[in-house]
Backbone as CSV, one residue per row, in Angstrom:
resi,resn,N_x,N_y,N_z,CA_x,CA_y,CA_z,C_x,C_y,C_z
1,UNK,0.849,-1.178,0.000,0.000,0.000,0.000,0.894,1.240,0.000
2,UNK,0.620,2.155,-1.179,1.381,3.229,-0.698,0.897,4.427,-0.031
3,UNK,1.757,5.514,0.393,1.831,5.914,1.249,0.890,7.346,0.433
4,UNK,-0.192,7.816,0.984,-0.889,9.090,0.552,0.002,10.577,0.265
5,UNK,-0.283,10.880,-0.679,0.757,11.983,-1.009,-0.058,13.072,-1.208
6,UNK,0.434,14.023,-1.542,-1.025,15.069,-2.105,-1.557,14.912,-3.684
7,UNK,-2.515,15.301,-3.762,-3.334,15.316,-4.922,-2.431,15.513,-6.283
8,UNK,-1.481,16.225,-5.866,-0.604,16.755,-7.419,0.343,15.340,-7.566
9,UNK,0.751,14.810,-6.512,2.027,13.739,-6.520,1.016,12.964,-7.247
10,UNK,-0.082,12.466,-7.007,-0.794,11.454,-7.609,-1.205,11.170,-9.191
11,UNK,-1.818,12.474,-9.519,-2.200,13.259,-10.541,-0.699,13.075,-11.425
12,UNK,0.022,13.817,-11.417,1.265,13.862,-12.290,1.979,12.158,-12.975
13,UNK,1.792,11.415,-12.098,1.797,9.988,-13.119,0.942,9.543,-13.547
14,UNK,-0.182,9.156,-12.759,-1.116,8.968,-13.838,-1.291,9.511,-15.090
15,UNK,-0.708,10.926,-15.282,-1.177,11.641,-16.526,-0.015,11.923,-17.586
16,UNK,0.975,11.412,-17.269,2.443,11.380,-18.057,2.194,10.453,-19.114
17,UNK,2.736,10.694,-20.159,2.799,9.673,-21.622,2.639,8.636,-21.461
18,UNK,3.121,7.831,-20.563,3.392,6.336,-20.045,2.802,6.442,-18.595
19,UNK,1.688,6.255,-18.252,0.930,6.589,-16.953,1.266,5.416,-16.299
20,UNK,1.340,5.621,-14.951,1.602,4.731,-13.864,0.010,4.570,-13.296
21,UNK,-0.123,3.033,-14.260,-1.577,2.851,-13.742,-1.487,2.223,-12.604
22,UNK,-0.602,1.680,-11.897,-0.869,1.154,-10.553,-1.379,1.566,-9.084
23,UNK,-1.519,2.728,-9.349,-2.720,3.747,-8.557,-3.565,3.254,-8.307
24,UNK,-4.028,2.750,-9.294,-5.806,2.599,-9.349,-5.919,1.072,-8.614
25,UNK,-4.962,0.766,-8.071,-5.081,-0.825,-7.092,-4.828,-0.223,-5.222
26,UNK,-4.646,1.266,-5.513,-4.410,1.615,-3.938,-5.993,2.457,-3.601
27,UNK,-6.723,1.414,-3.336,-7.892,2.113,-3.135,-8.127,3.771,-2.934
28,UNK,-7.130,4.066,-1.888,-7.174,5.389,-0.731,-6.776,6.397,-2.057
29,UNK,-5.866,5.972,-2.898,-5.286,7.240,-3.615,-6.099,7.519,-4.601
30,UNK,-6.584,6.255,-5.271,-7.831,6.143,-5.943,-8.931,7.006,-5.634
31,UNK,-9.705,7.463,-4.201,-10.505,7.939,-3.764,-9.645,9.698,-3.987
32,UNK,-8.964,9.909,-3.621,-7.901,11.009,-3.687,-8.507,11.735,-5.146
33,UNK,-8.191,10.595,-5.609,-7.841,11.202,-7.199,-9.106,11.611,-7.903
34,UNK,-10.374,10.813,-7.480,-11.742,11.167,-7.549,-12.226,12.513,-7.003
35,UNK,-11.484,12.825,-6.020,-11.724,13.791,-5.310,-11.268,15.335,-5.588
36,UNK,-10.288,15.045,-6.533,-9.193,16.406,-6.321,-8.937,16.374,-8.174
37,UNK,-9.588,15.431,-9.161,-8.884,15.540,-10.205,-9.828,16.486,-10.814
38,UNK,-11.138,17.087,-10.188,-12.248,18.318,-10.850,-11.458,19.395,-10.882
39,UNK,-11.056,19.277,-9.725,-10.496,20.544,-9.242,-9.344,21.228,-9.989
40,UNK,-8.345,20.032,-10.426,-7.379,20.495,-10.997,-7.618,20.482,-12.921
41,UNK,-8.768,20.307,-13.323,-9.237,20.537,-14.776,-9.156,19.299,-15.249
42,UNK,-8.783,17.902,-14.440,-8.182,16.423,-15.464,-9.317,15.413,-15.112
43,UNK,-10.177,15.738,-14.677,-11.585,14.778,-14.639,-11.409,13.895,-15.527
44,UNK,-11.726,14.540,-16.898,-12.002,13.927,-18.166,-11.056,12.808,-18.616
45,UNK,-9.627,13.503,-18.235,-8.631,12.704,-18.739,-8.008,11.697,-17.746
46,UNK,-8.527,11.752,-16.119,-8.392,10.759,-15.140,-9.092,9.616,-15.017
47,UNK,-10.499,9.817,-15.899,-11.561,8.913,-16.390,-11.667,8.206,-17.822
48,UNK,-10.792,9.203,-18.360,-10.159,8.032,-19.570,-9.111,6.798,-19.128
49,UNK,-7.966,7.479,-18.886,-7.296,6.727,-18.285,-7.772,5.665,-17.463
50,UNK,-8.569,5.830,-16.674,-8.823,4.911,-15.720,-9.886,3.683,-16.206
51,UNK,-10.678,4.163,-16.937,-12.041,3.080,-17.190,-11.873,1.878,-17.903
52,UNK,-10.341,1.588,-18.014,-10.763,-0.214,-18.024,-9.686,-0.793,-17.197
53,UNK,-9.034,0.652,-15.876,-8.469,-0.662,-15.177,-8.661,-0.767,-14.026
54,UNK,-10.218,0.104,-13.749,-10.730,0.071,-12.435,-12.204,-0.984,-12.526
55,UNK,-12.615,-1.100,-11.544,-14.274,-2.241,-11.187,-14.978,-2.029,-12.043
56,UNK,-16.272,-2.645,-12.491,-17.240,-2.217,-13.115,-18.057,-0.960,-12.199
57,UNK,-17.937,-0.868,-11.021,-18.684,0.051,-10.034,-17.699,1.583,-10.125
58,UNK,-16.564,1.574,-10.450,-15.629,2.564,-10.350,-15.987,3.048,-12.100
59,UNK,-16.181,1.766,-13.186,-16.103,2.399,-14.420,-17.360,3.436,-14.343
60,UNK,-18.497,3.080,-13.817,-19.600,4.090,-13.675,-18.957,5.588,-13.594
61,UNK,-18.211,5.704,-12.504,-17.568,6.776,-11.862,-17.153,7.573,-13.589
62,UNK,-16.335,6.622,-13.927,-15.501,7.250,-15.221,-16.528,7.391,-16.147
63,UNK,-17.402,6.637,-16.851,-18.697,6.749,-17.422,-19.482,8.152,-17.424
64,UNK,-19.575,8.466,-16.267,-20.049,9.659,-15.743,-19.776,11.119,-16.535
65,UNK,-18.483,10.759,-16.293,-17.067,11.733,-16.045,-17.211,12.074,-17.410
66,UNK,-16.878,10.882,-17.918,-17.197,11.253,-19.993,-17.912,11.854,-19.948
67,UNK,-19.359,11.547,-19.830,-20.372,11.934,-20.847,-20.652,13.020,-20.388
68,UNK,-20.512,13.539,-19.040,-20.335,15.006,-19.105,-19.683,15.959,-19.665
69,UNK,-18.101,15.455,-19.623,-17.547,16.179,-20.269,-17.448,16.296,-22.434
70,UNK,-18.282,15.137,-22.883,-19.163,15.300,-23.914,-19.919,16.359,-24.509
71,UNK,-21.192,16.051,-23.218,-22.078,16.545,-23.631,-21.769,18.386,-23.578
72,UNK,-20.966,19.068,-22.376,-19.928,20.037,-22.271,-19.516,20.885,-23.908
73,UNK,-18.880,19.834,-24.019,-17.901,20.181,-25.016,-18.608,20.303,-26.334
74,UNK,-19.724,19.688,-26.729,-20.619,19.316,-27.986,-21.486,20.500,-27.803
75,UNK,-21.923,20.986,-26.516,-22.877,22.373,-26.006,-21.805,23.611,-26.323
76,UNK,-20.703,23.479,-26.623,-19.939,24.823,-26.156,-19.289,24.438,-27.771
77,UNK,-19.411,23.502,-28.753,-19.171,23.407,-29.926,-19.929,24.191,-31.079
78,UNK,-21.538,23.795,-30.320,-22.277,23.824,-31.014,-22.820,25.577,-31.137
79,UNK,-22.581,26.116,-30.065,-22.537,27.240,-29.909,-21.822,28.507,-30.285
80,UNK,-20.320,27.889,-30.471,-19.018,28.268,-31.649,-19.390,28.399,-33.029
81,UNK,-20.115,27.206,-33.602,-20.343,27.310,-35.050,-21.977,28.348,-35.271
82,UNK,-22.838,28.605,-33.983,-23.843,29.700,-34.089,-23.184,30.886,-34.587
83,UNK,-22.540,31.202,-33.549,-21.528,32.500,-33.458,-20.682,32.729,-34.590
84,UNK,-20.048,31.920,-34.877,-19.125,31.977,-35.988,-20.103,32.175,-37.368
85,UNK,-21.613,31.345,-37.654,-22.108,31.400,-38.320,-23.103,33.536,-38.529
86,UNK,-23.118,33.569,-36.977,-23.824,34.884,-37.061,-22.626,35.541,-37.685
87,UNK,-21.684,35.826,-37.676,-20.642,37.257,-37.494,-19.993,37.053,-39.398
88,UNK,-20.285,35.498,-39.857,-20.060,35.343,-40.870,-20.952,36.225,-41.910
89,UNK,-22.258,36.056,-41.135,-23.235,36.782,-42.192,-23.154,38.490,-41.995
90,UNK,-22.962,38.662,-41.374,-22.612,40.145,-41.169,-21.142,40.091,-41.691
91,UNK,-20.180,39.595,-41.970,-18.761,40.246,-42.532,-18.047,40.530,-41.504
92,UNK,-18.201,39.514,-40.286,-17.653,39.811,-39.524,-16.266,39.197,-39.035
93,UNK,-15.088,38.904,-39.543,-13.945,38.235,-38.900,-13.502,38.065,-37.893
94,UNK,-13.594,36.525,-37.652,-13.226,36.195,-36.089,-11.899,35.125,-35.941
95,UNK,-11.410,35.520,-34.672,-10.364,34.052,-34.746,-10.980,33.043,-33.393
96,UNK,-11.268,31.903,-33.458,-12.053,31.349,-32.098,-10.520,30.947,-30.909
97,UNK,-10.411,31.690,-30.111,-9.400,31.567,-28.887,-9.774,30.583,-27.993
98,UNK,-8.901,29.427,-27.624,-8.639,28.573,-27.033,-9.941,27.467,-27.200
99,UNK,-11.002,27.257,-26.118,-12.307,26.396,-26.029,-12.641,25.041,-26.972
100,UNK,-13.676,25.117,-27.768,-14.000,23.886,-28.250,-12.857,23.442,-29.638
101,UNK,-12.175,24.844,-30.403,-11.836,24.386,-31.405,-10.441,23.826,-31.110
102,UNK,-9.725,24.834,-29.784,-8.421,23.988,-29.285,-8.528,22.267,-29.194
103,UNK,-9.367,22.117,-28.414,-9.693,20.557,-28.193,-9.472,19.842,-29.648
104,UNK,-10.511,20.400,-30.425,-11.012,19.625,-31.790,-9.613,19.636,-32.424
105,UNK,-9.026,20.407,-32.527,-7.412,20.168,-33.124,-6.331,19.609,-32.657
106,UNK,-6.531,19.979,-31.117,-5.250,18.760,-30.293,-5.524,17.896,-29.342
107,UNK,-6.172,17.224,-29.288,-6.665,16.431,-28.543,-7.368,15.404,-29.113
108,UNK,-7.501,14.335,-28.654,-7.848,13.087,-29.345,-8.381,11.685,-28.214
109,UNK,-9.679,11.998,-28.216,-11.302,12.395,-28.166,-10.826,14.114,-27.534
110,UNK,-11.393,14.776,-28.274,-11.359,16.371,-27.837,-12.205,16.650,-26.546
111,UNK,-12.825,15.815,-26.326,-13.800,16.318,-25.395,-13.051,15.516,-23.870
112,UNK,-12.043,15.236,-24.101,-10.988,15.174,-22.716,-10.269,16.793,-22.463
113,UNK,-10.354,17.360,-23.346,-9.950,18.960,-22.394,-10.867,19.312,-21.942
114,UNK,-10.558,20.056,-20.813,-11.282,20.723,-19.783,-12.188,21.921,-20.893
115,UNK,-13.378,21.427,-20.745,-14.065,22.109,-21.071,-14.550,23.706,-20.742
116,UNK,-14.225,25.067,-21.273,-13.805,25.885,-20.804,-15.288,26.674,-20.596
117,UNK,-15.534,27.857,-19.675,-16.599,28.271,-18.875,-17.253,29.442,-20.411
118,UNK,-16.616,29.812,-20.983,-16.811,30.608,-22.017,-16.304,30.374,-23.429
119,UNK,-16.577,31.198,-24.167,-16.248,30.782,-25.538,-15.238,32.532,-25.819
120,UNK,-14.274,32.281,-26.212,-13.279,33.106,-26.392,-13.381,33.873,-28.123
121,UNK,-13.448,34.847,-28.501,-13.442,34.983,-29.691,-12.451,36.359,-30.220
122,UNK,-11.529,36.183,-30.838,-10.911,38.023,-31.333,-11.486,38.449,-32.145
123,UNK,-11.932,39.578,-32.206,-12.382,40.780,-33.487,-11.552,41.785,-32.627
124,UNK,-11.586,42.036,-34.627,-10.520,43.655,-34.899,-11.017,44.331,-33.824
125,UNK,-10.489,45.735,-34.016,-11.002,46.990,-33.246,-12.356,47.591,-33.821
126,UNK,-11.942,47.620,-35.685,-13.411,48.024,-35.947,-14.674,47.685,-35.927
127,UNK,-14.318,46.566,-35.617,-15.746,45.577,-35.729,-16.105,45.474,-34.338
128,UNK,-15.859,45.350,-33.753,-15.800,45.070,-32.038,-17.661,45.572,-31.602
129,UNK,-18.154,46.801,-31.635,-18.959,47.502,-31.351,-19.969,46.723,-32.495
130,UNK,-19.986,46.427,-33.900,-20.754,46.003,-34.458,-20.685,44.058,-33.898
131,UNK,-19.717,43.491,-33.539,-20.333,42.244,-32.912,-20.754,42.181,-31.991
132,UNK,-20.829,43.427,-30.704,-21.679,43.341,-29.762,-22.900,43.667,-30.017
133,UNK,-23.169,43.879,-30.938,-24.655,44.191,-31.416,-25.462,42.956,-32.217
134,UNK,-24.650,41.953,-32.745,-25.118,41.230,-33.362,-25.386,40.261,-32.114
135,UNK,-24.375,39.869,-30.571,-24.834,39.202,-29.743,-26.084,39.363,-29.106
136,UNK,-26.092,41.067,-29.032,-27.198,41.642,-27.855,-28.306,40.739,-29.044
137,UNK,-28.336,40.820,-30.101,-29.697,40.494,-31.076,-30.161,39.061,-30.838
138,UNK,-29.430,38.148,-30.461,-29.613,36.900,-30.167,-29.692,36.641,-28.362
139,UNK,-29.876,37.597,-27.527,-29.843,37.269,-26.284,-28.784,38.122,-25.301
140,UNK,-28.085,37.958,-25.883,-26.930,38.213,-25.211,-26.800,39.184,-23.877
141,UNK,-26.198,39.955,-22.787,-26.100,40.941,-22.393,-24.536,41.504,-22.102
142,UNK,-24.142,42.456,-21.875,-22.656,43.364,-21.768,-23.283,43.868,-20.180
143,UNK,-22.617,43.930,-18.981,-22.483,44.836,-17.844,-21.616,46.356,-18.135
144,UNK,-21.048,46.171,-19.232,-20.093,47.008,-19.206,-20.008,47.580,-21.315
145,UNK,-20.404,49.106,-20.956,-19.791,49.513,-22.199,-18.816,49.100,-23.051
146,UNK,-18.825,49.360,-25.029,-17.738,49.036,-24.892,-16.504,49.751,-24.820
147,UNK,-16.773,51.040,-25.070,-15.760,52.034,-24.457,-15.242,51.933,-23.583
148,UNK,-16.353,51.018,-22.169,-15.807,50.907,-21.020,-14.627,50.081,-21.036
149,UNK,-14.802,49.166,-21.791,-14.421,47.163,-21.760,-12.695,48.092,-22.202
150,UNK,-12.657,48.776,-23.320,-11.956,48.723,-24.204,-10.875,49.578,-23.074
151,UNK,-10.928,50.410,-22.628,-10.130,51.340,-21.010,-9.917,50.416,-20.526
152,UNK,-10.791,49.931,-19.876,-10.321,48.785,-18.731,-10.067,47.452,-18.937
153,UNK,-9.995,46.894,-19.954,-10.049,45.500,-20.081,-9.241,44.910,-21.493
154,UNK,-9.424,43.514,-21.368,-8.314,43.172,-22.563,-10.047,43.147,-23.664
155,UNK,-10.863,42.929,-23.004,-12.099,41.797,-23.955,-13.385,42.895,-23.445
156,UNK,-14.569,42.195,-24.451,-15.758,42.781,-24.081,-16.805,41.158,-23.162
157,UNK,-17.301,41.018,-22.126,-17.858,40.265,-21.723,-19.574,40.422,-21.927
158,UNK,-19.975,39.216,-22.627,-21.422,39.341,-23.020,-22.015,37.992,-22.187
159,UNK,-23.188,37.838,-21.171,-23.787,36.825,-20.716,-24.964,36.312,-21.513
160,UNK,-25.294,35.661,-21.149,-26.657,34.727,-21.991,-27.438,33.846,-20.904
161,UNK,-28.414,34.030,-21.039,-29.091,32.998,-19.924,-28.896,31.590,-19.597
162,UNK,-29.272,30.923,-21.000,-28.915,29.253,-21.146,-27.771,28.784,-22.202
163,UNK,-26.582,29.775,-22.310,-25.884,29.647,-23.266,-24.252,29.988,-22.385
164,UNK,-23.276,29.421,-22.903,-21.829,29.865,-22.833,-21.589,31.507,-22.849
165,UNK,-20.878,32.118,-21.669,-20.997,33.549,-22.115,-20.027,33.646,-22.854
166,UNK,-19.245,34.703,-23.542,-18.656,34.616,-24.932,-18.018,36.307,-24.354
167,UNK,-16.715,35.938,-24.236,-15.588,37.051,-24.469,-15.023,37.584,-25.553
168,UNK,-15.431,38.758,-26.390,-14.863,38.916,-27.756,-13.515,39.823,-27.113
169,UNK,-12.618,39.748,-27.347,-10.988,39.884,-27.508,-10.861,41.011,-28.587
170,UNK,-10.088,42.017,-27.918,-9.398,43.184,-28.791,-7.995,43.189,-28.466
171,UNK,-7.609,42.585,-27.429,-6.148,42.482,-27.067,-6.756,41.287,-26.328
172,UNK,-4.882,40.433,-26.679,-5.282,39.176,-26.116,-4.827,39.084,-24.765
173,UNK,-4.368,39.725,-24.035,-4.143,39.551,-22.481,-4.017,40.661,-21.862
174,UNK,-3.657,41.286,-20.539,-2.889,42.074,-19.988,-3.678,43.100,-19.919
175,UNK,-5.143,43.093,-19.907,-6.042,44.014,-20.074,-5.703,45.388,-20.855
176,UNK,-5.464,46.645,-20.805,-5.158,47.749,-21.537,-3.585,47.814,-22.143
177,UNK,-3.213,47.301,-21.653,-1.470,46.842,-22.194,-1.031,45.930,-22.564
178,UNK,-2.500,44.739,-23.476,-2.103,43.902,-24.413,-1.830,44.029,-25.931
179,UNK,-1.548,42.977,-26.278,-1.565,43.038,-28.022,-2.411,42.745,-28.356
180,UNK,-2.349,43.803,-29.080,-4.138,44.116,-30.227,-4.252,42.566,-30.889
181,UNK,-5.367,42.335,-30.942,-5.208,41.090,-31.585,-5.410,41.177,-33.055
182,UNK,-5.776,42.557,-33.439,-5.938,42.610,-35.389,-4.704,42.262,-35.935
183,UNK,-3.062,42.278,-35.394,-2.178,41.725,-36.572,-2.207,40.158,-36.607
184,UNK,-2.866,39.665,-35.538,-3.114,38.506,-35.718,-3.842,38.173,-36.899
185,UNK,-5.241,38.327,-37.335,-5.812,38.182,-38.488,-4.969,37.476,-39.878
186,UNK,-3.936,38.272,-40.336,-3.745,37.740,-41.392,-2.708,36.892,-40.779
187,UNK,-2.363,36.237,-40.132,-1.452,35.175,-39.834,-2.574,33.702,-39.379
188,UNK,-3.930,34.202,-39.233,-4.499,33.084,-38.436,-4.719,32.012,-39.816
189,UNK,-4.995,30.884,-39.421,-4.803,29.532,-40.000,-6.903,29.373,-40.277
190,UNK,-7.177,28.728,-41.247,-8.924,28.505,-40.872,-9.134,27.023,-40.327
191,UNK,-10.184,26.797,-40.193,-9.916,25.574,-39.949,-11.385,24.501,-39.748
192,UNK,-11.637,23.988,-40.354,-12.899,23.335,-39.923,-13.658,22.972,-38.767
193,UNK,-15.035,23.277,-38.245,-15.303,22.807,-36.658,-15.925,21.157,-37.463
């Protein structure tokens, strides 16, 4: 039996190229790892790993774990290609930042990344004010001007009731002292959802 370590000691082999599945025979760390792998974003990928070398009562556990993080990822997909589809019809150029399309390109079942709380999107500077208008038209809401967003912030934040809220990006970090994200544009890659 080994000896309980913290959540990260545990976590870090299991999830290395060559995982040290022998974890999953120490009951206690096992429970550990159920416990603490939400927390650290690897649910998805602690329940891949694990579901054919734990019980049929533990695969439930992992079972679970999937199809949430599925159904997640297919909700926050499906919602990318709305968006992408609205801003298309208006002439609107977008690059989709990090969320469902990261997965869909590096990851393999994609829906093992941590499925992210929002949907990330860059527009230029000029357009910025005309895609918050095309969100507000479908639901959407802003707390904050975008004059305001644009002073204080890297992004404009729009909520939605039963939907992913959706950060459109004018600079990609560092709030007022990021990089604009328009020279990005002609360097971005397209790419199929």
């Amino acid at each position: 039996m080994m000896r309980l370590q913290s959540p990260i000691d545990i976590l870090v082999p299991l999830l290395a190229e060559s995982p040290d599945l022998s974890i999953f025979k120490d009951e206690a760390a096992w429970e550990m790892i159920k416990e603490h792998c939400g927390r650290y974003g690897v649910a998805p990928l602690v329940a891949y790993a694990a579901r054919s070398h734990v019980s049929p009562a533990e695969r439930a556990w992992c079972d679970r774990i999937l199809i949430d993080s599925w159904k997640r990822y297919e909700l926050r997909l499906r919602q990318l290609e709305f968006l992408l589809s609205l801003f298309a019809e208006e002439g609107i150029p977008t690059i989709a930042l990090k969320g469902p399309l990261l997965a869909q390109r590096y990851y393999n079942p994609p829906f093992l990344r941590k499925p992210s709380l929002d949907l990330d999107l860059a527009v230029i500077d000029d357009d910025l004010e005309r895609a918050c208008r095309v969100l507000i038209k479908v639901g959407y809401t802003t707390d904050m001007s975008v004059s305001d967003s644009i002073a204080q912030s890297h992004h404009v934040e729009l909520a939605h009731p039963s939907q992913p809220h959706v950060e459109l990006h004018f600079r990609l970090s560092h709030r007022a002292l990021g990089i604009p994200v328009n020279e990005f544009f002609d360097r971005a890659v397209s790419c199929r959802l």
